[in-house]
N, C-alpha and C positions, 0 to 999 in steps of 0.2 A: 480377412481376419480383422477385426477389432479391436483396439486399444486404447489406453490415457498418453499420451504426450509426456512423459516425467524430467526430460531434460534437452534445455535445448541451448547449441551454441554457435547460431546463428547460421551455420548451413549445412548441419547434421542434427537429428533428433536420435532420441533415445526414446522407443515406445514399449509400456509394456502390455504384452499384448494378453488376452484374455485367457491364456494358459499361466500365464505367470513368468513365459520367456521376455528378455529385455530385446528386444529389437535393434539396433544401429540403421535408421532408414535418412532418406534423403525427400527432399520434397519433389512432387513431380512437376515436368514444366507447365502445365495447365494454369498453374497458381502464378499470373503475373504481377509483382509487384504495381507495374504501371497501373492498375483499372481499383487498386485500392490508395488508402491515403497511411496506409499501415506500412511499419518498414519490416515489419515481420508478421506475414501473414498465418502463420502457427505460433499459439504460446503452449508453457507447461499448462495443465488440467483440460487441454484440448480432448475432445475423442474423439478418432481420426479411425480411419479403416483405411490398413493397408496389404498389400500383394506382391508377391514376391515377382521379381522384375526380370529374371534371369536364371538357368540352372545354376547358375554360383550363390542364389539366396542370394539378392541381393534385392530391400526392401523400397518400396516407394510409398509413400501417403498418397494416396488417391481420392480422398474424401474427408471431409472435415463436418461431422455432425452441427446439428445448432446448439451455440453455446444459450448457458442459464443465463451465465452474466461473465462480466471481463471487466478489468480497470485495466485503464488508460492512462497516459503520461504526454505530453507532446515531446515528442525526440529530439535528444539534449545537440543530434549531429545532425537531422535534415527541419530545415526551419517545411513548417506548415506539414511535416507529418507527425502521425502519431505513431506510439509504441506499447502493445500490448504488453502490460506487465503477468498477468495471469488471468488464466478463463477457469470457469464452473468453480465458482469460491462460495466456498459455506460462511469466509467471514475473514476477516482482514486484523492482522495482530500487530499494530502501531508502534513500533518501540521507540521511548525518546529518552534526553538526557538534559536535567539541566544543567550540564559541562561536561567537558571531556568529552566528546563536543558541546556542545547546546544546539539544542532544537527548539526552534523559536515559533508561538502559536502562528506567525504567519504562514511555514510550513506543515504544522499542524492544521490548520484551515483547510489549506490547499487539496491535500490528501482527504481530508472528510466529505469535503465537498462533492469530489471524485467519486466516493466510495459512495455515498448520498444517492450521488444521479444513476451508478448502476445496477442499487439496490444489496451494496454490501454492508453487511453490519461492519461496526467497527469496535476494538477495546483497544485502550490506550493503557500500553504499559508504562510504568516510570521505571528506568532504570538502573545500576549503581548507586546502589540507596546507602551502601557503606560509604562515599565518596564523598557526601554532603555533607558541606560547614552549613552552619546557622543561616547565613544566609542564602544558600541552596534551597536548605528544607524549608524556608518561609517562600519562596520565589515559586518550589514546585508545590507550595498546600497554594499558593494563591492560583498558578496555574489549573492544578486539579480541578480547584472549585468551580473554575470556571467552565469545563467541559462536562462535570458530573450534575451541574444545577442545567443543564439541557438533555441531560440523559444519559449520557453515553459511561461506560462503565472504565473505571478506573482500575489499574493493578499495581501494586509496588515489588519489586524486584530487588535484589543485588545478586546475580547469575553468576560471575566472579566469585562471591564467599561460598556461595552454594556450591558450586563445583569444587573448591577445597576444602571444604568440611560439610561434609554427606548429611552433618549429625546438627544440624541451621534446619529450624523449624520453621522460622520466623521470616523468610522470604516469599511468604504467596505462593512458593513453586506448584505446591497442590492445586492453588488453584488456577493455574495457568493448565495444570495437563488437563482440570477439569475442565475447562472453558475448551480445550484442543479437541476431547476425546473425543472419538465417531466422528469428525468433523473435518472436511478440507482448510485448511489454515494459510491465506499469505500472512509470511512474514515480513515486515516492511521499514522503512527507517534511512534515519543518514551512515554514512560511512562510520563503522568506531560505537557506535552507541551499544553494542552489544548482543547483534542477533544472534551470531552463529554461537557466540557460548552460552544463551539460551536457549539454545537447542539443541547445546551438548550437555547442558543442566538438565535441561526436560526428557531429554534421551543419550542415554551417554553414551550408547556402540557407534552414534553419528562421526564422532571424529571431526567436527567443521571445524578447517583450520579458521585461526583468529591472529592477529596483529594490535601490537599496541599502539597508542594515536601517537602524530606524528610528534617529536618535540620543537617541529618548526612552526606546522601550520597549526599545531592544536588539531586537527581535524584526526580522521582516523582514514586510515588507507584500505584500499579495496582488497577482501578477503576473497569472497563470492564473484567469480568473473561470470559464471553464467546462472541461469533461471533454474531450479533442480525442484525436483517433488523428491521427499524421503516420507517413506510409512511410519508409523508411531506404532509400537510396540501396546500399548494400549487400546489402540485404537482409532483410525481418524490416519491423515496424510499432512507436514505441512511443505509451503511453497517456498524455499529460500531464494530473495530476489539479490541482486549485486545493490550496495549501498545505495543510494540515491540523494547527488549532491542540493539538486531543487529539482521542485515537482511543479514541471509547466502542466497549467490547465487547458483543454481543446473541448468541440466540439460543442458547445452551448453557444445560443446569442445572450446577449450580455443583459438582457430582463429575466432571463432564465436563473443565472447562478442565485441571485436571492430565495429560490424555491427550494435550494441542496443546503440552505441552515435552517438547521431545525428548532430556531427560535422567530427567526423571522418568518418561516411560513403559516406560522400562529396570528400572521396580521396582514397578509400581504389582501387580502379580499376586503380591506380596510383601505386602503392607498385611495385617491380621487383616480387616477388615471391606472388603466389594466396594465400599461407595459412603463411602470414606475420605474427608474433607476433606483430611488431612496437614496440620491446625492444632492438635488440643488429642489426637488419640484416640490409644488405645495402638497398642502393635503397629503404626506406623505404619514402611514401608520409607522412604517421602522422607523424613523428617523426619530417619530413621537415615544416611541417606545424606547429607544436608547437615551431619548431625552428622560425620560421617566422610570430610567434603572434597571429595565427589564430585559436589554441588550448591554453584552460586556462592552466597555471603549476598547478592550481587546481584541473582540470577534469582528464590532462593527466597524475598526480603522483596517483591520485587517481586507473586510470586504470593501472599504474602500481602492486599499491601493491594490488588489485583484483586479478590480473594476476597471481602475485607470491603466492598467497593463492589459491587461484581455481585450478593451475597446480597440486601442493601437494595436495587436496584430489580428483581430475579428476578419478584417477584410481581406487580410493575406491569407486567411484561413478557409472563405468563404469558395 
């Protein structure tokens, strides 16, 4: 029998399977962690075929189809593996804040880049938009501009008013379901920034519980402990992931990451040398380019200190 993977927490899944029944399975032993460098060899939006193990119905995944695409994290607990965050994404929903927490374009980077290399689109929500003092709303128009003059599309939110007053026009919510509908959706972000009650705004029978940020850390506490696929009433599925406090990058050699900004790949066939860093070498096109205004000091200090982190553990990685 056939299925999507919709919930997984870490050594039971939840599938649903092509009737429409939710499944409770287990993974079979075949899938050894050892022969991958994944610490979880099944994510949610998997499709898996599975068989029942026993007269007690009792389920095992015995096959895992080829995925579209997946993003990736390096694993915050086992150094040199990685952690699949979601497979078969029609497109990845960014949510930031700037405060209560703040989400800072370095993690903003991080995650683009990610989503870059495995061919996920990405839209960057801004969110708690009733929460901004003056100098908030200048911090996140300077922000914005700087990701929407490369393309990428921008939404403004406050999910909080929206969800106490139905009768809030003026929150994008429209067009956030638009952007969702028909469409598999991760949703993604730091701790506290407000997923899960944008996606009690944008479907309200979900019930995702939410917490207020800490009044110690400023941060926001883990609502979401495990990976969950929920359908959308409209149309379309999204992925709620557990917060994510930083987003290690894996899997690229370190010439590569310059090809996942999509302002520097506009120059890279201009560099003197093919396997450029664009930090100290001559002849470099980015470097001329960020000289010459066309690269943010934002995005491009950003790729610096990625660079200088990714180089140091490259070989551990290798």
């Amino acid at each position: 029998m056939k299925g999507v993977v919709v919930k997984s927490t870490g050594s039971w899944y939840e599938v649903k399977a092509e009737n429409g029944d939710i499944l409770k399975v287990r993974l079979k032993g075949i899938f050894r962690l050892e022969e991958t460098k994944d610490t979880n060899p099944i994510a949610v939006g998997d499709r898996v075929s599975v068989s029942s193990e026993d007269a007690n119905n009792s389920w095992v995944i015995d096959e895992i189809e080829e995925r579209e695409n997946y993003i990736v994290r390096s694993s915050p607990k086992h150094k040199g593996a990685r952690q699949i965050l979601a497979a078969n994404i029609d497109q990845a929903l960014l949510i930031v804040t700037m405060g209560n927490p703040r989400t800072s374009t370095g993690f903003i980077d991080r995650f683009l880049l990610t989503a870059e290399a495995y061919h996920i689109p990405t839209v960057i929500i801004f969110n708690k938009q009733d929460l901004l003092d003056e100098k908030g709303k200048k911090k996140q128009e300077f922000v914005s501009k700087i990701y929407e003059s490369i393309g990428y599309k921008t939404v403004f939110v406050s999910a909080l008013r929206q969800l106490s007053d139905a009768s809030k026009t003026s929150d994008n919510l429209a067009q956030v379901k638009a952007l969702m509908k028909n469409k598999t959706s991760l949703i993604a972000g730091h701790s506290g920034v407000g997923k899960s009650t944008l996606m009690n705004a944008v479907q309200p029978h979900l019930h995702l519980r939410t917490e207020k940020i800490s009044r110690i850390t400023g941060k926001g506490m883990h609502t979401t402990t495990f990976a969950e696929m929920h359908e959308l009433d409209f149309g379309g599925s999204v992925i709620d992931t557990p917060g994510i406090r930083e987003f290690g990058i894996m899997d690229f050699k370190p010439e590569e990451i310059s090809h996942y900004y999509m302002e520097m790949r506009e120059v890279l066939n201009k560099c003197k040398f093919n396997n450029c860093l664009h930090e100290h070498e001559p002849g470099c096109a980015v470097k001329q380019a960020y000289q010459d205004g066309k690269i943010s000091e934002e995005r491009f200090s950003n790729y610096l200190n990625i660079m200088l982190e990714y180089k140091g553990n490259y070989k551990h990685w290798e």
